[in-house]
C-alpha positions as CSV (number, residue, x, y, z in Angstrom):
1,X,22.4,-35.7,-9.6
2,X,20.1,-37.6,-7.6
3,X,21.9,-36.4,-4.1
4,X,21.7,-32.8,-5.3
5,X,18.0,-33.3,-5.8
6,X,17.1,-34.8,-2.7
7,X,19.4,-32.0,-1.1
8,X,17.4,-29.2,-2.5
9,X,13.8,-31.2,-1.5
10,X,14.6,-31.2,1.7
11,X,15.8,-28.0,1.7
12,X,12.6,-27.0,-0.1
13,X,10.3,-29.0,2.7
14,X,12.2,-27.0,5.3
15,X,11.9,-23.5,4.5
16,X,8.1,-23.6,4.6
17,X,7.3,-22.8,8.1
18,X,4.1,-22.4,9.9
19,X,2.7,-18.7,10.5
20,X,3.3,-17.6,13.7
21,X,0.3,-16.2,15.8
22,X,1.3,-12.1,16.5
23,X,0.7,-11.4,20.4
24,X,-2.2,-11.8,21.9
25,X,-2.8,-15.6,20.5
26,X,-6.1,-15.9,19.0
27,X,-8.3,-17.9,21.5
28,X,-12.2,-18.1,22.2
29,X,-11.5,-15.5,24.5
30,X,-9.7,-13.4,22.8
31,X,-10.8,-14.1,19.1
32,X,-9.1,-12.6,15.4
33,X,-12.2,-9.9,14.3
34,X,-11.8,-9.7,10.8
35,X,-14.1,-7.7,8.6
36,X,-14.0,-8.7,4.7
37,X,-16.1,-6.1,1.9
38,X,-17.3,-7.4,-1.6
39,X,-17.9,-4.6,-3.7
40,X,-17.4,-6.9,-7.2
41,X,-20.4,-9.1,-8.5
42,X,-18.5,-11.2,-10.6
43,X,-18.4,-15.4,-10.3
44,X,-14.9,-15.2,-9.5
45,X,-14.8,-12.1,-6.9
46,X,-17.9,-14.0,-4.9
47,X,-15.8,-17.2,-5.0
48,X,-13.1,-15.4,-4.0
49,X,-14.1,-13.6,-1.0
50,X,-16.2,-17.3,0.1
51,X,-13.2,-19.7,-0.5
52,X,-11.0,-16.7,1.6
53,X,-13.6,-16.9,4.1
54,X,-13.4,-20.6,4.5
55,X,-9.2,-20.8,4.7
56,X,-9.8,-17.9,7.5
57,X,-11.9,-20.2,9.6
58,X,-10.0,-23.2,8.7
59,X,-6.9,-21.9,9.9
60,X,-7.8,-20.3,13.1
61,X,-10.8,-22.4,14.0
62,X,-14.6,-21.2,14.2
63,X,-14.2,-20.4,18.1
64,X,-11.2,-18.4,17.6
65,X,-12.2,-16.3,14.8
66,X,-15.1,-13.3,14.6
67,X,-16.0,-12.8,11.0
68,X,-18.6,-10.6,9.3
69,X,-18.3,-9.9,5.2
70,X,-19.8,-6.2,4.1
71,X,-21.7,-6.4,0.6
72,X,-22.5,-3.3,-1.2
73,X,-22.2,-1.8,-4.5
74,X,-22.1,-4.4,-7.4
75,X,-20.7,-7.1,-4.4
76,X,-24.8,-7.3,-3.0
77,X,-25.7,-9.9,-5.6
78,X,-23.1,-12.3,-2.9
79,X,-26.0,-12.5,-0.8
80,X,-28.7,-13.1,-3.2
81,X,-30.7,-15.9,-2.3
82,X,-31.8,-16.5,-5.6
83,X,-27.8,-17.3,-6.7
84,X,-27.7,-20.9,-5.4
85,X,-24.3,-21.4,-5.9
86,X,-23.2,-18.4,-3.7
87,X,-26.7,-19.0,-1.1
88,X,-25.8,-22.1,0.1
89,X,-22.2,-21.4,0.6
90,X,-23.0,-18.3,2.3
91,X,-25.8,-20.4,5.0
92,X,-23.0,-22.9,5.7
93,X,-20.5,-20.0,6.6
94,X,-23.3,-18.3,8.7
95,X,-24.1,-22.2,10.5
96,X,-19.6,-20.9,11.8
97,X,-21.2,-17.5,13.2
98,X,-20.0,-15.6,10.4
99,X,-22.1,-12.3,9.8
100,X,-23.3,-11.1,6.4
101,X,-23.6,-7.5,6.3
102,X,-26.0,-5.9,3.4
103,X,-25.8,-2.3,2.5
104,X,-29.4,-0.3,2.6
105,X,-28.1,2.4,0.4
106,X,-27.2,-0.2,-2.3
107,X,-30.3,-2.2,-1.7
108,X,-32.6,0.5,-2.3
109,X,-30.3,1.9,-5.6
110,X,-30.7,-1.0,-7.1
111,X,-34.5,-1.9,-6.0
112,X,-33.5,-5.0,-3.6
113,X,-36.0,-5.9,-0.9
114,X,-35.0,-7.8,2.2
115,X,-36.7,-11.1,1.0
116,X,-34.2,-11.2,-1.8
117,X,-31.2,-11.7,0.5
118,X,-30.1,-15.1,2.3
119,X,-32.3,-15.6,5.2
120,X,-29.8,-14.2,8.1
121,X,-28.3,-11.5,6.0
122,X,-28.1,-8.4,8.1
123,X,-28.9,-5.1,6.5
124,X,-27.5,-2.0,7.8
125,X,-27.9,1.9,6.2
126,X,-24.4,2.0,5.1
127,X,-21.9,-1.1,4.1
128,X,-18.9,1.6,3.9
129,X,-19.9,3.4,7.6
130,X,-19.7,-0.3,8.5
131,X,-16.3,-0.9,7.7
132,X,-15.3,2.0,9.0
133,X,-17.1,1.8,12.7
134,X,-15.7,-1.9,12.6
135,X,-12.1,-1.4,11.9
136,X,-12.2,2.1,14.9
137,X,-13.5,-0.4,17.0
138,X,-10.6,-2.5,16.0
139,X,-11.6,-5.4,13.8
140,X,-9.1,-5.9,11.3
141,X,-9.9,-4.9,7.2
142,X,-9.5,-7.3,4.5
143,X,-10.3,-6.7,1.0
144,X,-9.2,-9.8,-0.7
């Protein structure tokens, strides 16, 4: 019993292989561009979509990796400075280049000024048109 088991670790162990990198290889000069949207407001989505983040740039490295997240809709309260838990993860992910995009439309429907957000947040008129002008200029789409 105990060969059998040690047979079917190692055989375990082996079939877990690393991800190979698609054609180009990411490099600093030829970096992933990802473009993640938060439309959800709730503790675990914002978690979520921070912790995703993270693994992104933890993978690929900082200098390989260009990385903006688009917040509109009920997903706006992610960069809330007032949220502390969320704020402060949000300013360490900026401190690795990643952008924070806010949505005018939803900040004016729901009566948010620009002081509200993190300090570095970026607000444009539209988080949607965002998405969609990154990923046609060919940043890859994520919706974790």
């Amino acid at each position: 019993m105990l060969k059998f088991t040690l047979i079917l670790l190692s055989f375990c162990i082996l079939s877990f292989a690393d991800t190979e990198y698609a054609e180009p290889k990411p490099s600093i000069d030829n970096p992933r561009q990802i473009v993640f949207s938060v439309t959800e407001d709730s503790a675990h989505a914002l978690d979520h979509i921070l912790s995703v983040a993270n693994n992104v740039l933890k993978f690929y490295g900082p200098e390989k990796v260009e990385m903006k997240i688009v917040a509109y809709s009920k997903g706006i309260k992610l960069l809330d400075r007032h949220v502390k838990e969320t704020a402060v993860r949000v300013d360490a992910l900026m401190q690795y280049d990643v952008e924070f995009v806010a949505c005018g439309n939803t900040m004016r429907t729901l009566h948010i000024k620009e002081e509200d957000l993190v300090e570095g947040s970026v607000v444009v008129t539209a988080g949607v048109v965002e998405l969609l002008e990154s990923v046609k200029a060919g940043w890859i789409y994520i919706k974790p």
